[in-house]
C-alpha positions as a printed Julia matrix, in Angstrom:
41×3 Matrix{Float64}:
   0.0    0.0     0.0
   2.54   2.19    0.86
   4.7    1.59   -2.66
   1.24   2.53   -4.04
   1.49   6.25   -2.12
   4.81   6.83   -3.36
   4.07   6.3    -7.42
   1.22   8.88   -6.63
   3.01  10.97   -4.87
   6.57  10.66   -5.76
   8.59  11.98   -3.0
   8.73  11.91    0.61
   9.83  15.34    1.08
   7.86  17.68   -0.58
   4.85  16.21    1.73
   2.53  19.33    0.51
   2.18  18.95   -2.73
   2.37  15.33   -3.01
  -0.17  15.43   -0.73
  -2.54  17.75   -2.92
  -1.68  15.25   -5.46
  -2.82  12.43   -3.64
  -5.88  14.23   -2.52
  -6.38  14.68   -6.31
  -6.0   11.37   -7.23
  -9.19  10.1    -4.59
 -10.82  12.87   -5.84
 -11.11  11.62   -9.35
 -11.37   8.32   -8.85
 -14.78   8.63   -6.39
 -16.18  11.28   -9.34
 -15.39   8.37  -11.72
 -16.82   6.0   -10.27
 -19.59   8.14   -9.06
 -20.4    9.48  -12.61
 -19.77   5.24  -13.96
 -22.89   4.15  -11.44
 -24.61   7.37  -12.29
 -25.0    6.26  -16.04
 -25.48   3.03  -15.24
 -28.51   3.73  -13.09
C-alpha cells in the first residue's frame, strides 16, 4: 500500500504537494466512479 502512495506521490519530502496530489487522485477516482454508477442507473 505504501509503494502505491509513493508512485502517486513521488517523493517523501515535498509532503505538501504530493499530498494535494494524492488528494487529487481520490478525488477523481470517487467522481469516476460516481459518474460510472450514475449512467449506469
Amino acid at each position: 500500500m505504501m509503494n502505491l502512495y509513493y508512485a502517486i506521490v513521488g517523493t517523501t519530502t515535498d509532503t505538501n504537494a504530493g499530498l494535494a496530489r494524492f488528494m487529487g487522485v481520490i478525488i477523481a477516482f470517487i467522481v469516476l466512479v460516481g459518474s460510472l454508477f450514475w449512467a449506469l442507473g
